[in-house]
Structures are given as C-alpha cells and as structure tokens.
C-alpha positions as CSV (number, residue, x, y, z in Angstrom):
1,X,-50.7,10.4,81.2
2,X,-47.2,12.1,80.3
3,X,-45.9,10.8,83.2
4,X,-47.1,6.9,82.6
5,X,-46.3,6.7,79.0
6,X,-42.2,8.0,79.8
7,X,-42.1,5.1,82.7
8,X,-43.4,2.6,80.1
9,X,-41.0,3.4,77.5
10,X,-37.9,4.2,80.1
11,X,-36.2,0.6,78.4
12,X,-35.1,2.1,75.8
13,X,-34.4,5.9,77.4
14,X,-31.6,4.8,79.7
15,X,-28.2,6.5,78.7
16,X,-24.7,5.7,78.8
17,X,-22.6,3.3,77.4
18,X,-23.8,-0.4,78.0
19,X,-27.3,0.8,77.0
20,X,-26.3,2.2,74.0
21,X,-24.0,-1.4,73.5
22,X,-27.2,-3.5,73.9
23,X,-29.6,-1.5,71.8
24,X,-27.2,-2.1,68.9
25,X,-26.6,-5.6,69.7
26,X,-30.3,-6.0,69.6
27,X,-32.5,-6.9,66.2
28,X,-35.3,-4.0,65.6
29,X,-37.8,-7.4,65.7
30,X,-36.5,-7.8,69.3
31,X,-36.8,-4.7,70.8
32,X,-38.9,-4.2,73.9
33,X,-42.3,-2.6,73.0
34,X,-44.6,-2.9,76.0
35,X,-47.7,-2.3,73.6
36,X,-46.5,-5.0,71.5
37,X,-48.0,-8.8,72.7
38,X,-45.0,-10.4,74.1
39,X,-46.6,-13.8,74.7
40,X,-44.4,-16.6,74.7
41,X,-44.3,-18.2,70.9
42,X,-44.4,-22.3,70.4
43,X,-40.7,-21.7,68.0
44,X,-39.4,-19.7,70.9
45,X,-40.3,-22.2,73.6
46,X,-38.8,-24.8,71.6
47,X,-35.7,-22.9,70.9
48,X,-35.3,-22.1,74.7
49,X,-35.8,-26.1,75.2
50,X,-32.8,-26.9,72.9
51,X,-31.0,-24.0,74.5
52,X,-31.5,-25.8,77.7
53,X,-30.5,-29.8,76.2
54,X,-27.4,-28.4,74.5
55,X,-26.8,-26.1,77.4
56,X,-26.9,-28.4,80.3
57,X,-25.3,-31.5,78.0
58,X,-21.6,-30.1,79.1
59,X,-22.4,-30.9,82.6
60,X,-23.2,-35.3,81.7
61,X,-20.8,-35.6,78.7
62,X,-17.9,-37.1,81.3
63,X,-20.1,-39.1,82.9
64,X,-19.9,-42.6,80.6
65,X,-15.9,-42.2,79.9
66,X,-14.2,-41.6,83.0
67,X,-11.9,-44.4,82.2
68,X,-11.1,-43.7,79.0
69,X,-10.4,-40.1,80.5
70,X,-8.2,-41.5,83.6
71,X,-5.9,-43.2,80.3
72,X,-6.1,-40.4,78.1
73,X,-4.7,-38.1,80.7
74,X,-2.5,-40.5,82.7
75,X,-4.3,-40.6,86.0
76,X,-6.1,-42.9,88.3
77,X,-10.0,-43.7,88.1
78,X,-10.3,-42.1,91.8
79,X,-8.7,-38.4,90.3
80,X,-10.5,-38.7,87.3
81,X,-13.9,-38.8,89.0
82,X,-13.1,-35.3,90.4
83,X,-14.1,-34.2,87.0
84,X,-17.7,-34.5,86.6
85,X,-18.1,-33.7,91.2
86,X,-15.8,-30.2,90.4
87,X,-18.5,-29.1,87.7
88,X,-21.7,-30.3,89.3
89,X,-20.0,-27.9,92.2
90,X,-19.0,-25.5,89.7
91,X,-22.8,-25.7,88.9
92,X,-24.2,-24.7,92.3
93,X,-22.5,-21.8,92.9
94,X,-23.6,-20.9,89.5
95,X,-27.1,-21.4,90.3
96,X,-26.6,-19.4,93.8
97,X,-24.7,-16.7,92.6
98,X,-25.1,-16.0,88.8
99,X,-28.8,-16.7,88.2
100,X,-29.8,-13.5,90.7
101,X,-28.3,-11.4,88.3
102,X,-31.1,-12.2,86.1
103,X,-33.8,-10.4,88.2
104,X,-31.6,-7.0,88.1
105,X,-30.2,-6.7,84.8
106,X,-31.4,-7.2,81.2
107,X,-32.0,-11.2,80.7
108,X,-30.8,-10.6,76.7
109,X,-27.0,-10.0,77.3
110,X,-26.6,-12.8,79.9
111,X,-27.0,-15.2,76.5
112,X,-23.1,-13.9,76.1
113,X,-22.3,-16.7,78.9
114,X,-22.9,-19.2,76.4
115,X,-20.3,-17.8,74.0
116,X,-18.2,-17.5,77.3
117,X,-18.6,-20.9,78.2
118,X,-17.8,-21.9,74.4
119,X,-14.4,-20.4,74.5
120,X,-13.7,-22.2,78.0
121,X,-15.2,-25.7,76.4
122,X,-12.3,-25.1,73.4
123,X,-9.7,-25.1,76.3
124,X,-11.1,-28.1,77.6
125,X,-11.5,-29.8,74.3
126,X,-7.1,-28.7,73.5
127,X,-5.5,-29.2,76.7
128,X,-2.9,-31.8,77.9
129,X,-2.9,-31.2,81.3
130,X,-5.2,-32.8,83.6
131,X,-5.4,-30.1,86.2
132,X,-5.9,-27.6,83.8
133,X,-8.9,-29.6,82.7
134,X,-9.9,-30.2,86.4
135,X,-9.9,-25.8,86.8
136,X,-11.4,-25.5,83.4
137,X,-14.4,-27.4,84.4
138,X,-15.0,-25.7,87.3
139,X,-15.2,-22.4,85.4
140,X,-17.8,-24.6,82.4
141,X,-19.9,-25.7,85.3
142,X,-20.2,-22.0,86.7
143,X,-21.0,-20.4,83.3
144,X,-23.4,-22.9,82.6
145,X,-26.8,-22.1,84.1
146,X,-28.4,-20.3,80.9
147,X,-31.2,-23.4,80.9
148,X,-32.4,-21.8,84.8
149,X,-33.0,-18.2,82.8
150,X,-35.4,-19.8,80.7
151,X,-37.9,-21.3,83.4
152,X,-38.4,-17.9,84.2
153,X,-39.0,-16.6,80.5
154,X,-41.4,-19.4,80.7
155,X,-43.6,-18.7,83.5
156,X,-44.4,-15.4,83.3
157,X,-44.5,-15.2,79.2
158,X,-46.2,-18.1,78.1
159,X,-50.3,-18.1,78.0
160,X,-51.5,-19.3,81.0
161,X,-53.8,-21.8,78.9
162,X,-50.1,-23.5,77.1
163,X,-48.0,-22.7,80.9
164,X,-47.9,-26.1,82.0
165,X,-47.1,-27.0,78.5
166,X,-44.4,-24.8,77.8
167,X,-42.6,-24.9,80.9
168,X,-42.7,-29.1,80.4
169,X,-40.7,-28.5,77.3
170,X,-37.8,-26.5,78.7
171,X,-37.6,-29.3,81.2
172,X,-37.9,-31.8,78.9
173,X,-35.1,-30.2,77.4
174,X,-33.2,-30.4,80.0
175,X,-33.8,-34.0,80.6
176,X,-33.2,-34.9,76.8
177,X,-29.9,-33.0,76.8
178,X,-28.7,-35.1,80.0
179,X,-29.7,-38.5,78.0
180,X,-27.9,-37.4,74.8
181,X,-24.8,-36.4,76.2
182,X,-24.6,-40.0,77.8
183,X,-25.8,-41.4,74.9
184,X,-23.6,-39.6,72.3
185,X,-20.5,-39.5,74.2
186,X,-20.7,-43.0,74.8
187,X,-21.1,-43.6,71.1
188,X,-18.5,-41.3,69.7
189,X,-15.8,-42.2,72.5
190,X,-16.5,-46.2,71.3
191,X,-15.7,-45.8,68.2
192,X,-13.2,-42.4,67.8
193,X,-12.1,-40.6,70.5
194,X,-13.1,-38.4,73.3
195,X,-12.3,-35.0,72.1
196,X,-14.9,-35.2,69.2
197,X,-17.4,-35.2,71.6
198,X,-16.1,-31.7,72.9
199,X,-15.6,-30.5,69.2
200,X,-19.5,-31.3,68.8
201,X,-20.6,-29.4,72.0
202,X,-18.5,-27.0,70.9
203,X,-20.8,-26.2,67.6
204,X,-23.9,-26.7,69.6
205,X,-23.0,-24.1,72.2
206,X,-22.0,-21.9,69.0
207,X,-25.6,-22.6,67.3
208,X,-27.9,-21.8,70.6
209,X,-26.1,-18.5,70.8
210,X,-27.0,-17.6,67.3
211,X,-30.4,-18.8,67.8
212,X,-30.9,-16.9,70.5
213,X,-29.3,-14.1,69.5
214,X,-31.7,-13.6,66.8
215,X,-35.0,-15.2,68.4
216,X,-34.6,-14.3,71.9
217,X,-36.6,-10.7,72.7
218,X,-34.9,-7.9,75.4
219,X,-37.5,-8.3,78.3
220,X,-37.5,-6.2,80.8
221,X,-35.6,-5.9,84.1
222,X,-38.1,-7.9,86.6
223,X,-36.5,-5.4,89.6
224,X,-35.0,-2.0,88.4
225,X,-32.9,-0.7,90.8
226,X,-32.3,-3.7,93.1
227,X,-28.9,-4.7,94.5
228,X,-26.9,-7.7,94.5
229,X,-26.5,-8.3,97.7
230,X,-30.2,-7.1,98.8
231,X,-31.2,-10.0,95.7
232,X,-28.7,-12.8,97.7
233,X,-30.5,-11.6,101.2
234,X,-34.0,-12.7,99.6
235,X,-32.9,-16.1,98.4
236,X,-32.4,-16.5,102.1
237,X,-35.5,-15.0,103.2
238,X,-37.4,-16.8,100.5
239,X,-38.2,-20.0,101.6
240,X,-39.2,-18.2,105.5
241,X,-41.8,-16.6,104.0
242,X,-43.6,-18.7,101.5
243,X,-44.6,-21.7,102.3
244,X,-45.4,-22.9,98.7
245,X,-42.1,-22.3,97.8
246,X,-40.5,-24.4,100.8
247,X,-42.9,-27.3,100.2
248,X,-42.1,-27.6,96.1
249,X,-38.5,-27.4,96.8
250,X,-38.4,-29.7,99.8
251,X,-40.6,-32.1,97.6
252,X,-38.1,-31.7,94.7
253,X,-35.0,-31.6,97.0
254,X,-36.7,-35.2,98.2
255,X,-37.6,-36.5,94.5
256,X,-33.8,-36.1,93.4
257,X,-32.6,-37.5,95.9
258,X,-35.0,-40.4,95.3
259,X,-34.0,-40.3,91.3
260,X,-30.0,-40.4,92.5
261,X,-29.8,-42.9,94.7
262,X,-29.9,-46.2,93.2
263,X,-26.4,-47.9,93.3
264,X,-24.2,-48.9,89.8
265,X,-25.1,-51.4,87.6
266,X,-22.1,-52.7,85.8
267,X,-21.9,-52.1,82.3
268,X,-19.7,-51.5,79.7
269,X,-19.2,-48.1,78.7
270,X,-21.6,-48.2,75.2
271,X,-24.0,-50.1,77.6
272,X,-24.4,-47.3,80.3
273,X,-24.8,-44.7,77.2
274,X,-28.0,-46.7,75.2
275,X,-29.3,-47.0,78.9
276,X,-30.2,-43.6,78.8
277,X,-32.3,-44.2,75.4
278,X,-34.7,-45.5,77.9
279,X,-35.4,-41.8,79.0
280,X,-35.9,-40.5,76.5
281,X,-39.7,-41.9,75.1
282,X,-40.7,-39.7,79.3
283,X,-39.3,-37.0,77.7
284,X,-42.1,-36.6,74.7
285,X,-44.6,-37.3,76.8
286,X,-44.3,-35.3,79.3
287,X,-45.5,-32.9,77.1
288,X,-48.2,-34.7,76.7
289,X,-49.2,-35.1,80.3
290,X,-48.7,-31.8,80.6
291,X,-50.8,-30.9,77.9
292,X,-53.7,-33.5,79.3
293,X,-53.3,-33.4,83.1
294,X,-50.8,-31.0,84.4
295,X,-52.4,-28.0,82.6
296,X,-56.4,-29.5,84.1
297,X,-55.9,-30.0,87.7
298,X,-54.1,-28.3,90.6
299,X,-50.5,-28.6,90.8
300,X,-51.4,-30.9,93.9
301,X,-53.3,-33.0,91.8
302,X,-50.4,-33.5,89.3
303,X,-48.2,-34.2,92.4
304,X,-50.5,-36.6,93.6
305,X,-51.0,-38.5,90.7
306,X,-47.7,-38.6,89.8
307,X,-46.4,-40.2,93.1
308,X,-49.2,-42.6,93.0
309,X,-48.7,-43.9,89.3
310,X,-44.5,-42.6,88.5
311,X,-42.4,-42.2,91.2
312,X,-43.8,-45.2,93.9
313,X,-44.1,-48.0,91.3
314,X,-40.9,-47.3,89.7
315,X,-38.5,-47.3,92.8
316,X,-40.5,-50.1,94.4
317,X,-40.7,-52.3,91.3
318,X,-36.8,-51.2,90.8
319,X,-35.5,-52.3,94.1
320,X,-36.8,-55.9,94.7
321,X,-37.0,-56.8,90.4
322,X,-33.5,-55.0,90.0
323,X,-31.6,-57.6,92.4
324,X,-31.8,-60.4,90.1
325,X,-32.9,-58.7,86.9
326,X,-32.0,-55.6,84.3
327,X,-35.7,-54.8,83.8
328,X,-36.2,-53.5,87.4
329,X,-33.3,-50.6,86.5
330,X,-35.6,-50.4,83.4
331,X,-39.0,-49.6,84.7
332,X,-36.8,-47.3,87.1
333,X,-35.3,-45.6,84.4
334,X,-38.5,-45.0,82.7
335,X,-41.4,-44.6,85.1
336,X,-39.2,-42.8,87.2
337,X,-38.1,-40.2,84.4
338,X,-42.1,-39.8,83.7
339,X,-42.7,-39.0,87.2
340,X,-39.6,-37.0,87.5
341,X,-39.7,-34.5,85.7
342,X,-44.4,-34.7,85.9
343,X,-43.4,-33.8,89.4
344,X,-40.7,-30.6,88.2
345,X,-43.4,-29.4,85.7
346,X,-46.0,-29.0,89.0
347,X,-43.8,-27.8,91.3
348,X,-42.6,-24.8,88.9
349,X,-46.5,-24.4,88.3
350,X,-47.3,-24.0,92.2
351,X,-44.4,-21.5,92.6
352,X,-45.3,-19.3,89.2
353,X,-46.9,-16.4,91.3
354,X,-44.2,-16.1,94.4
355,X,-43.0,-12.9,93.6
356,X,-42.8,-12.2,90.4
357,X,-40.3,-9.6,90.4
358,X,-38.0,-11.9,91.8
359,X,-38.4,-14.9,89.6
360,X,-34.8,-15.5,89.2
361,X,-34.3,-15.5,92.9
362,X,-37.4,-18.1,93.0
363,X,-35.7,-20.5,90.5
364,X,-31.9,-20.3,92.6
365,X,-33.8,-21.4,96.0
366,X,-35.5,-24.4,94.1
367,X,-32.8,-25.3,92.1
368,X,-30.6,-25.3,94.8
369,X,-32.9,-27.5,97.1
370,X,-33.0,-29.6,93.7
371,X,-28.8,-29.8,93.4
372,X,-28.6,-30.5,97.0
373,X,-30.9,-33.8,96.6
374,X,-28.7,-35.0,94.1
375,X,-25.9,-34.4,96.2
376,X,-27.9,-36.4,98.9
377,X,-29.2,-38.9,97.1
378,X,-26.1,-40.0,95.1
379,X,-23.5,-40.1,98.0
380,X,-26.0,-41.5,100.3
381,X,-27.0,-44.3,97.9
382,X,-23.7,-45.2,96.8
383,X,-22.9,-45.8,100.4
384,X,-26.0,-48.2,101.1
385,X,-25.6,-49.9,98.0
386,X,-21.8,-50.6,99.2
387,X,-22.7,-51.7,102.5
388,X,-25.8,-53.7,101.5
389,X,-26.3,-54.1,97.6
390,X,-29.2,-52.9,95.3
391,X,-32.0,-53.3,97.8
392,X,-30.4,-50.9,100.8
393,X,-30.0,-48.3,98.2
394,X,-33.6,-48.9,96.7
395,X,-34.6,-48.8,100.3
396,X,-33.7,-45.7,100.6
397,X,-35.1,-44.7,97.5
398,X,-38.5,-45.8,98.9
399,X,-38.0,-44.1,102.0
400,X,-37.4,-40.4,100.0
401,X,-40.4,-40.8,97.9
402,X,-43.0,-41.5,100.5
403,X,-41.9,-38.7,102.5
404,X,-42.0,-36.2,99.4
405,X,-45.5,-37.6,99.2
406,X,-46.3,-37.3,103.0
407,X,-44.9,-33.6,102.2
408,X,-47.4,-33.2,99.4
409,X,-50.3,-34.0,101.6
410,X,-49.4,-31.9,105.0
411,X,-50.2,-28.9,103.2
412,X,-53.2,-28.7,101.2
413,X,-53.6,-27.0,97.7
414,X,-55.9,-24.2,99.0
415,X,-53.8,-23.8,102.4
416,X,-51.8,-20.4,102.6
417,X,-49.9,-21.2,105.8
418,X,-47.2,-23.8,106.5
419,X,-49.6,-27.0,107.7
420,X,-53.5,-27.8,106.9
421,X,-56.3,-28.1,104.6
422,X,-57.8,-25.0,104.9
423,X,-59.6,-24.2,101.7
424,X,-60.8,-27.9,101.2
425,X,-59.4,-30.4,98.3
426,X,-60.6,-28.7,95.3
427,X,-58.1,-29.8,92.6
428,X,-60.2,-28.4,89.5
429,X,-58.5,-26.1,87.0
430,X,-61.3,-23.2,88.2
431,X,-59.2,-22.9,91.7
432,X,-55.6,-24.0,90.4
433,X,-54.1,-20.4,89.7
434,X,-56.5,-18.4,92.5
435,X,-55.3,-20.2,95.1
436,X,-51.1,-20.0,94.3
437,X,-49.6,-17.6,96.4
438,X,-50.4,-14.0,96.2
439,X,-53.6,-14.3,94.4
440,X,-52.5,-12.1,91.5
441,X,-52.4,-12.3,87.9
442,X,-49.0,-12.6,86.3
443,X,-48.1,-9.5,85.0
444,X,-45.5,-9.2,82.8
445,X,-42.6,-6.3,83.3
446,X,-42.3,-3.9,81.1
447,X,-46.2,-3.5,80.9
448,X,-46.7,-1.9,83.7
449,X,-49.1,1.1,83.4
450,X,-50.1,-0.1,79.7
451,X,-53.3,-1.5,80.8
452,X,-54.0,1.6,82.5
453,X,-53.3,3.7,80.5
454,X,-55.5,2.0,77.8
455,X,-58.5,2.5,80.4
456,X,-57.2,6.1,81.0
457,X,-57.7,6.3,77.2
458,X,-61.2,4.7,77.2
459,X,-62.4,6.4,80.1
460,X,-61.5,10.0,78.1
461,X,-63.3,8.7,75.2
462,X,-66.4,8.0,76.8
463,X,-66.2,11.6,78.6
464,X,-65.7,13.6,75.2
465,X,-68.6,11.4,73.8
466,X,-70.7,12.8,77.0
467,X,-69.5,15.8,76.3
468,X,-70.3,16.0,72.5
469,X,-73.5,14.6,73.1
470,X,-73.9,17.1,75.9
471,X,-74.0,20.0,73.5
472,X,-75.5,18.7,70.7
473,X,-78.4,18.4,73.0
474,X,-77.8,22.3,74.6
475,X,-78.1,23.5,71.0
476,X,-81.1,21.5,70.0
477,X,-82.3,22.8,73.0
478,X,-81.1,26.4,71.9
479,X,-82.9,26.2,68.7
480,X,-86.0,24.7,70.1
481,X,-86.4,27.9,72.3
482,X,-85.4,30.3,69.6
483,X,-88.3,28.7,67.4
484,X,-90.7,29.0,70.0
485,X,-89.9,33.0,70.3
C-alpha cells in the first residue's frame, strides 16, 4: 500500500533543479493530484481551441499579401512565395521532431514555446531584411506546433460522453484560426499596412500564454523514463503495427490532399480574405455534428457519412459548376470545410486508444501523413490546373476522395488486421469504443494505482467489518455459554 501510494505521488517527489523550477512556476490550483478528478472542463477545452486558432494563425497570415510583401521588401513575387513554403516546412519538422517530446517530459512547460515563438514573431514583425525574415520564419514555423499538444490533452482527458465533442472544438479551432488569419490580414493590409497584422499576432500569442499559464493543469508524463531517440524509433514503427492508425492517416493524408488541390481563382487580395468567411459557419457546426453524429455512431460511420454527404458533393459540384461560375468554389469551400474537418474529428476518434502512453507520437505520424497531403495535393493541383484549367485539378480532387473512401471501406470498423470485415458492420455507439484498438479503457497518467488502491481500501474495510462482526459474535457466544454454566 506504502509502496503504491509513493508511485502515485512521485510527480511531485522528483528532485533537482528543473523540478523544483516547474513546481514554482506552477499555480497550487494546477498542481497534479491523481485523487483529484482531472476531467477535461468545457472553459479549458475552449481555451485550448483558441490556443490552437491563435496558435496556428502565424502559419496563413502571409498567405493573402504576398505581393504587397514582394514590394514591401523589394523582391520578386517568385522569392516572396518562399515565405509561407519555408514555414509550412519549418512546420513539419516541428511536428516530427518537437511534438515527441510531449510524451517524455512534463506537457506544462512546453507552453514556454509560445512565448518563444512570440519573441521570434517580434523579429519578424521589425526586420528590414528579407532573408532575415525568410530564416525567422523558418524558426516561427518550427516553434509552432503547441495546437498538436492539445489533441492529446483532448483524448485522453475529456469524458468519453463529450470526446467527440471536445476534440471537434480544438479542430475547429484550428480551422477558424486558418480563416481569420486570411481574413484579418487581408483586411488590415487593405486598408494600413502589413506589420499591424504581426503586432496583433503578437498580443494574441502573448494572451494564450497567460491563459494557459493560469488554466492549463501539470499532467503527467504519458512515458517516464523514455528516450528521445527510442520515442523517434516508434513514430516509425507506428504505423507497421497498427492498422487503425495507417488507415486514419492514409484517409487524412488523402482528404488533404483532396482539400488542397483545387487551382487559383483570381481575386483581389480583400477578395481572397472574405473568401475564407465562407469557412467559417463549418466551423460552428462541426461541433454540432459532432455533438449529434460523431459522438452516436462508430468513427466509420462518421467517415462514411461524411464522404457520402461533405467531401463527394463538394469537389464534384466544385469542379464542373466552378469552370464557368464562383458558386462551385463556394459549395467547395463550404461543404468541403464541413466534411473536412467531420472526417479529422473521426479519424482522431478511431486512433484515441493506440497506445496511450505514446499519444504524442500517435498525433506526429497523423499529422505528418496530414502535412504530406497538403504538400501533395497543392503542388499536384497547381500543376493540373496549369496544364488543363479548373476541371484537371478538380479531377484530381475527385480522384483523392474516392480512394479515401475506397480506403474507409477495405477495412471494416470491427476488423483488427490490415483488410476485411471481420466483426460485421455494427456502427452503434454500444461497439464504437470496444472495438478501437487495444480494447482498453483510457486511463489517464498520473492515476495509475489510484483505482486500486481505492479497492485495496474497500476490500480492508469489508475484512475488519468481518472481523468485528466475527467477535462480536465469539463473545455472544462466550456469554451464552457462561449463562448456561
């Protein structure tokens, strides 16, 4: 009992320096007590989804004012689009080789990237020089993964009744902060200038930092003891030996591709921005479908459903509609967002239970089969669409989403291998989280031996009460003899 009780409470009996650092860094309200109830709140989820808009935002503010960069800093169009391809690769090697860190250390002090990454975003938002803004944004794009440490938080914290819902609005987050960063920088740059819309990321960054600093709770290590490299080696081993995994990431890798690859239409600059006000009504109600569908069915299901109603209609109604009319990039923009990020809120509920003390390495291998469709699907499309116009690109855009769907069906939601339907095509709720990988419930580090010990505890009771009631009964039994001498 001795022995369980110092293992659950080893968080805070570390020594040395950096323990004693983040123990006084950290709120009493926020310290780690596993026989506290650590489920995820609705205020925190929300904060973690406006960690993840404002967070992700740096990546899409260049994206609408490329030109008015190119004049700004003297250069051609062709060097200034190096800026936003130099952070999106800035990006994957944050997601491959930053996020592991989050299954091996503390989660709590890797919030200090964003204050990181805010001091780097005032270089960018001074500087003159154009390469130093080409190396600063490679550095921005690193640092900023802190929205892929919250899909984590998310999964194995939130109650399994409000999971689907919870993790829908971190990725609605994400989505909203994409749109907005189009949107506002489009705005500001029209009518001031360019560096204003730096100056404002600046304060967000500086306001998610404080929020989380003071909402955000020191959970556990998911993997005490584990390595770097040993956490690297099972990103590569990952997707060999689950085959849930592979299929949500191939599905996603094929989705984003699908999402990417229509070619330009041209707009001006303000035009482009209020485009992405389309996205945004998808991102409230995803939520919702979350909340409705998402959290009812199997994650097949979802996928399923989505395909058939989101992602199909919208690239095949924007391809042939969009070649002679704006609406077709319209219904694209909107049924495609809605079956977007339907499909990312299914695929992160199929791949909740592959091992949970490697969540973090979980999230790099999808996200980087997600990054990697981009990639695909934008350089892909933009090359179609040059050779061919808006319907080779579409094309193409048809072609990815039927095979994600194809992929969907190969491998049935009970099926434990890499191909079948073993298991049947149950898709109620009653099967949805029995049949994920692993087949356990998601514990929560941290708590490990608490539930145990709280049977120990019972278990002891219920022995002294035999006992108790053992002797009471001996000594009426005593008595009864002693009376009858």
């Amino acid at each position: 009992m001795a022995g369980k009780e110092a293992n659950a409470k080893q968080h805070w009996r570390g020594t040395g320096f950096l323990t004693t650092m983040r123990s006084l860094a950290t709120p009493p309200w926020l310290r780690w007590d596993p026989q506290a109830n650590h489920e995820l709140t609705w205020s925190q989820n929300i904060v973690y989804g406006c960690v993840a808009a404002f967070s992700v935002g740096n990546l899409y503010y260049t994206h609408p004012i490329l030109d008015v960069l190119a004049d700004d800093f003297g250069v051609s169009d062709e060097r200034a689009s190096l800026v936003p391809t130099i952070m999106q690769a800035g990006y994957a090697g944050g997601l491959l080789f930053i996020i592991p860190f989050g299954d091996i250390v503390h989660r709590r002090p890797m919030i200090g990237l964003i204050l990181v990454t805010a001091l780097f975003w005032l270089g960018l938002t001074l500087t003159g020089s154009f390469s130093v803004f080409l190396g600063l944004s490679f550095v921005v794009g690193v640092l900023t993964v802190t929205p892929q440490l919250m899909f984590p938080i998310a999964v194995q914290y939130a109650p399994p009744r409000h999971r689907a819902t919870m993790i829908s609005i971190v990725m609605s987050g994400i989505v909203f902060g994409i749109l907005v960063a189009r949107l506002l920088s489009g705005i500001i740059t029209q009518y001031s200038s360019w560096r204003n819309v730096y100056w404002l990321s600046f304060g967000l960054q500086a306001l998610i930092f404080v929020l989380l600093f003071v909402m955000m709770p020191d959970y556990p290590i998911l993997r005490p003891g584990g390595s770097y490299p040993h956490t690297l080696l099972t990103i590569v081993k990952m997707p060999l030996r689950h085959p849930v995994l592979t299929q949500q990431s191939l599905i996603a890798f094929l989705t984003m591709g699908m999402f990417t690859s229509w070619g330009p239409f041209h707009l001006s600059t303000l035009a482009v921005a209020l485009f992405a006000l389309i996205g945004i009504t998808p991102v409230f109600l995803n939520p919702v479908v979350s909340r409705y569908v998402t959290s009812r069915i199997h994650p097949t299901g979802t996928l399923l459903l989505a395909h058939s109603v989101a992602t199909i209609p919208a690239v095949v109604v924007g391809t042939f509609v969009g070649t002679f009319s704006l609406a077709g990039p319209v219904v694209w923009a909107f049924l495609g967002d809605l079956g977007m990020t339907t499909v990312v809120v299914a695929n992160r509920m199929a791949i909740a239970s592959v091992d949970l003390t490697a969540q973090n390495a979980v999230n790099s291998v999808y996200m980087v089969s997600t990054f990697c469709g981009q990639l695909f699907g934008t350089a892909l499309g933009n090359r179609l669409y040059a050779e061919g116009g808006w319907v080779h690109s579409g094309a193409l855009g048809i072609g990815l989403v039927g095979l994600s769907l194809v992929v969907t069906i190969v491998r049935g939601p009970h099926e434990k291998r890499w191909l079948g339907w073993r298991g049947g095509w149950d898709l109620s709720r009653r099967k949805m989280e029995a049949t994920q990988e692993g087949e356990k419930p998601q514990e929560r580090p941290g708590q490990e031996g608490v539930e145990a010990d709280v049977v120990e505890q019972q278990q002891t009771s219920q022995q002294e009460k035999h006992k108790d009631l053992g002797a009471k009964e001996e000594d009426r039994a005593t008595r009864g003899n002693g009376n009858s001498t």
